[in-house]
C-alpha positions in Angstrom: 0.0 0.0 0.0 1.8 3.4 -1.1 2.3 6.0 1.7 -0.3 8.5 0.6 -2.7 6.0 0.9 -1.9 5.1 4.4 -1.9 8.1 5.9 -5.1 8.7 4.3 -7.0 5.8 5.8 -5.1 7.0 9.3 -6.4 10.3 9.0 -9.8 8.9 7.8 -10.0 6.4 11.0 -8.5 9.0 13.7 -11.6 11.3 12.3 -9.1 13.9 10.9 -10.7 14.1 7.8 -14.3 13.2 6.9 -15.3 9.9 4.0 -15.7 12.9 1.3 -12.3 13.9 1.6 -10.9 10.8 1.7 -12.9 9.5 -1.8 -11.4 13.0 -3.2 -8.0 12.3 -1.4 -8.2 8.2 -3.1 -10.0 9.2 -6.4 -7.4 9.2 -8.5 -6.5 5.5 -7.2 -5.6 3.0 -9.3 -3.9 5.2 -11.7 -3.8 9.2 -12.8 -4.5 10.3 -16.3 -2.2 13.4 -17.1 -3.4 13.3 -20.9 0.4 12.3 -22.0 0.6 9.9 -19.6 -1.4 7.4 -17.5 0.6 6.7 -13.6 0.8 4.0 -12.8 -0.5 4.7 -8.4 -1.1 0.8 -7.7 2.5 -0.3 -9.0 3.6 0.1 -5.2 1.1 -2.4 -4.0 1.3 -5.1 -7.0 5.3 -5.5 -7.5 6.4 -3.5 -4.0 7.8 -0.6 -6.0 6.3 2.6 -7.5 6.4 3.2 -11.2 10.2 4.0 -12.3 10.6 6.8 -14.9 12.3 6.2 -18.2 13.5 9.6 -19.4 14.9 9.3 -22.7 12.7 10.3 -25.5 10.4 12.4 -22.6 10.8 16.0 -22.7 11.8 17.5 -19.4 8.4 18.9 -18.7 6.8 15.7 -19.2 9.4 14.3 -16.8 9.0 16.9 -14.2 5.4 16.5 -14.0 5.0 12.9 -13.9 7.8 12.7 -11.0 5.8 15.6 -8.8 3.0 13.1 -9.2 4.5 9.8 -7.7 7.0 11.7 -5.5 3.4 13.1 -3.4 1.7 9.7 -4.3 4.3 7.4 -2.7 7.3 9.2 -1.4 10.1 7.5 -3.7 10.6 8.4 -7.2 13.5 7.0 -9.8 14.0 8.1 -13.4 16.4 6.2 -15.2 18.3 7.9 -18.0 17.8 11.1 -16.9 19.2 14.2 -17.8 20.8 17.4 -15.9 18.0 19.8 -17.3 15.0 17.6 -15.9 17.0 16.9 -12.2 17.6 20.9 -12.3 13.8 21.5 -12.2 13.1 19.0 -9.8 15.6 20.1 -7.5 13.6 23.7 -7.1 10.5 22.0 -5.2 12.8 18.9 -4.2 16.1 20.3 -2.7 17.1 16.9 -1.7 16.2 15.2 -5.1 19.8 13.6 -6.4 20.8 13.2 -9.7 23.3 10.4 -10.6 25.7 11.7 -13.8 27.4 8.0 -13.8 24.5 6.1 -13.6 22.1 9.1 -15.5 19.4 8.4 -12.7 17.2 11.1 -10.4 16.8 9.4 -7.0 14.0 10.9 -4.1 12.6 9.3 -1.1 11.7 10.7 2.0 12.4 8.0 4.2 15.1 6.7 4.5 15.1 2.4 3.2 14.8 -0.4 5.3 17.4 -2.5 4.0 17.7 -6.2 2.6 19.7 -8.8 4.4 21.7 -9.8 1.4 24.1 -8.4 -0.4 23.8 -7.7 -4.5 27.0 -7.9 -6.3 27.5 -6.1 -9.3 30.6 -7.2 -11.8 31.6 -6.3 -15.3 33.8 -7.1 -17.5 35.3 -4.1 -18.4 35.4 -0.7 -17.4 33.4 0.3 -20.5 30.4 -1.6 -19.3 30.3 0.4 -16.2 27.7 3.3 -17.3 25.1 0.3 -17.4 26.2 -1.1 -13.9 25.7 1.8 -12.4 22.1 2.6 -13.5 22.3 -0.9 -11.6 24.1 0.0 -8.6 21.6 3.2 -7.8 18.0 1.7 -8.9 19.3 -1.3 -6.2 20.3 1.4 -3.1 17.2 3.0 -3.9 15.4 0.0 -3.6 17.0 -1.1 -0.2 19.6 -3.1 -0.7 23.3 -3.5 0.2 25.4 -3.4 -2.8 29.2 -4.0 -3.5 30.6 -3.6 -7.2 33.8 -5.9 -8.8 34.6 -4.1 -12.0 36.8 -4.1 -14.9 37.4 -8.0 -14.3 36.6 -10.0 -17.6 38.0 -13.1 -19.0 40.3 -11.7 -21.1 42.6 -11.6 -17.2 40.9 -14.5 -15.6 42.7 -14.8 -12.9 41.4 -10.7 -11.5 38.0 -12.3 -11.2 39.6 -15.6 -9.2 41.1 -13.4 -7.2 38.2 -12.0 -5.6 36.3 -14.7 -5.2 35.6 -14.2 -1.5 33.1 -11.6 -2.9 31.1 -13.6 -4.8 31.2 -16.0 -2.1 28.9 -13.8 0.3 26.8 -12.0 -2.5 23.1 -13.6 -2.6 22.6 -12.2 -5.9 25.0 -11.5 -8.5 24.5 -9.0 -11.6 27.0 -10.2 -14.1 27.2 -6.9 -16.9 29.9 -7.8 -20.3 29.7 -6.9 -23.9 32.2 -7.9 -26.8 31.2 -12.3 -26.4 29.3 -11.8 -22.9 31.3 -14.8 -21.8 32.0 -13.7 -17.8 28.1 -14.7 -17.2 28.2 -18.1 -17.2 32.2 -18.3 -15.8 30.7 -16.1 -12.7 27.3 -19.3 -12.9 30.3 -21.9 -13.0 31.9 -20.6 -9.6 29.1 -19.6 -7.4 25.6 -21.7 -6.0 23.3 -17.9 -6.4 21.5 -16.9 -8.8 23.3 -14.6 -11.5 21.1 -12.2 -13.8 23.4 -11.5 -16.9 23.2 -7.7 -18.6 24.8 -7.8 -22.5 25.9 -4.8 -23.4 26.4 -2.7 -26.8 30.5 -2.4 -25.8 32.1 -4.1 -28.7 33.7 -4.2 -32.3 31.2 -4.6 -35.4 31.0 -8.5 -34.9 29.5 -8.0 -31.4 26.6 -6.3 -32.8 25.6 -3.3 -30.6 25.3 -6.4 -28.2 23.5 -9.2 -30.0 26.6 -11.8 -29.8 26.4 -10.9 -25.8 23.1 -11.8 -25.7 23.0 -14.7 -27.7 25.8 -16.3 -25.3 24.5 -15.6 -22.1 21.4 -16.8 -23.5 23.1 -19.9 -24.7 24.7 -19.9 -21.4 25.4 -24.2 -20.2 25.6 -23.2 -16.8 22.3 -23.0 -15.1 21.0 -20.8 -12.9 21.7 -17.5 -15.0 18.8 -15.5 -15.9 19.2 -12.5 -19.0 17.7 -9.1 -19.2 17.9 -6.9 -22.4 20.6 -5.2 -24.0 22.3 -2.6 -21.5 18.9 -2.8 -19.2 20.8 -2.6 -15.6 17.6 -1.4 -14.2 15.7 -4.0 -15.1 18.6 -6.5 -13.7 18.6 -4.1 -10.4 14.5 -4.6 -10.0 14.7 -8.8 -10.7 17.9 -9.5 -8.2 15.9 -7.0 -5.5 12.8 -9.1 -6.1 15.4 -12.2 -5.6 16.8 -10.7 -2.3 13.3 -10.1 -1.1 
């Protein structure tokens, strides 16, 4: 249940505001037609997460107002592949809005996160592939979880990833993010008894194919265990491994 709903029902039940002001308070419940755009208000309660923002191809106003809307529905707002202008808005009725130029996110929430037991380990390849890793690393913190990052460690210099294998020891979850033959996925599967969700990426010479090739070996992956998100999506690997370390 998101936050503005629950404090509405408190104030309903404490008598602080009458049933008419709670209908008009709840109306715009399940979702919020802005003409443009149609939010999303019951995402919260179905997948434990409110509706994320995806800012390329929006224009900033569109962005700005669609974030004022689930920032006073529920408290927590993320926009993935964001840009300076749009965070710059925000930030003038948000002060403590952040914007993320590594990972190209906006991050808000009023409260601060209860976090996860586990711990999410994010590794890539190459240093390249870190851009996508990081719109990882910040969609997982926002979502409550501990993270620790292994980069720059492909299989080109196996023995950088062998080395560190403590790490991947104590990680419940493991993001594995490569481009050029996506290869480190199902080494990383091979070593470790978690579950490993496997990010291609477009990094790569013309043979990798803006990161087809990636994908087509992590799909083909003979290790088991390895599950594969879309072409440089490390939000939507951040969102499955925090449903995993739910």
């Amino acid at each position: 249940m998101s936050e503005r709903t629950v404090k509405v029902l408190k104030d309903l039940k404490s008598g602080r505001i009458s049933i008419d002001k709670a209908l008009e308070a709840l109306r715009h419940l399940p979702y919020k037609d802005l003409g443009f755009a149609k939010i999303d208000h019951h995402r919260s309660l179905r997948r434990g997460f409110p509706e994320v923002v995806f800012g390329k191809g929006k224009t900033v106003d569109h962005i700005v107002r669609i974030s004022r809307h689930i920032i006073i529905h529920d408290g927590i707002l993320l926009v993935t592949r964001a840009s300076k202008e749009a965070y710059r808005k925000l930030k003038k009725s948000y002060p403590k809005i952040k914007f993320d130029e590594k990972a190209a996110t906006i991050t808000f929430r009023k409260t601060v996160p209860v976090y996860k037991k586990g711990v999410i380990l994010i590794i890539t390849a190459g240093t390249a592939d870190m851009p996508v890793a990081e719109e990882a690393r910040s969609t997982l913190e926002l979502m409550g979880n501990r993270v620790e990052t292994l980069y720059d460690v492909g299989v080109a210099g196996l023995h950088r990833i062998l080395h560190k294998k403590h790490l991947l020891e104590k990680a419940s979850v493991i993001i594995v993010i490569a481009g050029m033959e996506g290869a480190l996925a199902s080494v990383v599967s091979g070593l470790v008894s978690k579950p490993v969700v496997a990010v291609p990426t477009s990094v790569g010479y013309g043979a990798s194919f803006e990161g087809i090739a990636p994908l087509l070996t992590m799909m083909n992956s003979c290790s088991p265990g390895i599950a594969v998100v879309n072409i440089d999506n490390g939000f939507g690997a951040a969102y499955f491994a925090s449903l995993i370390n739910s």
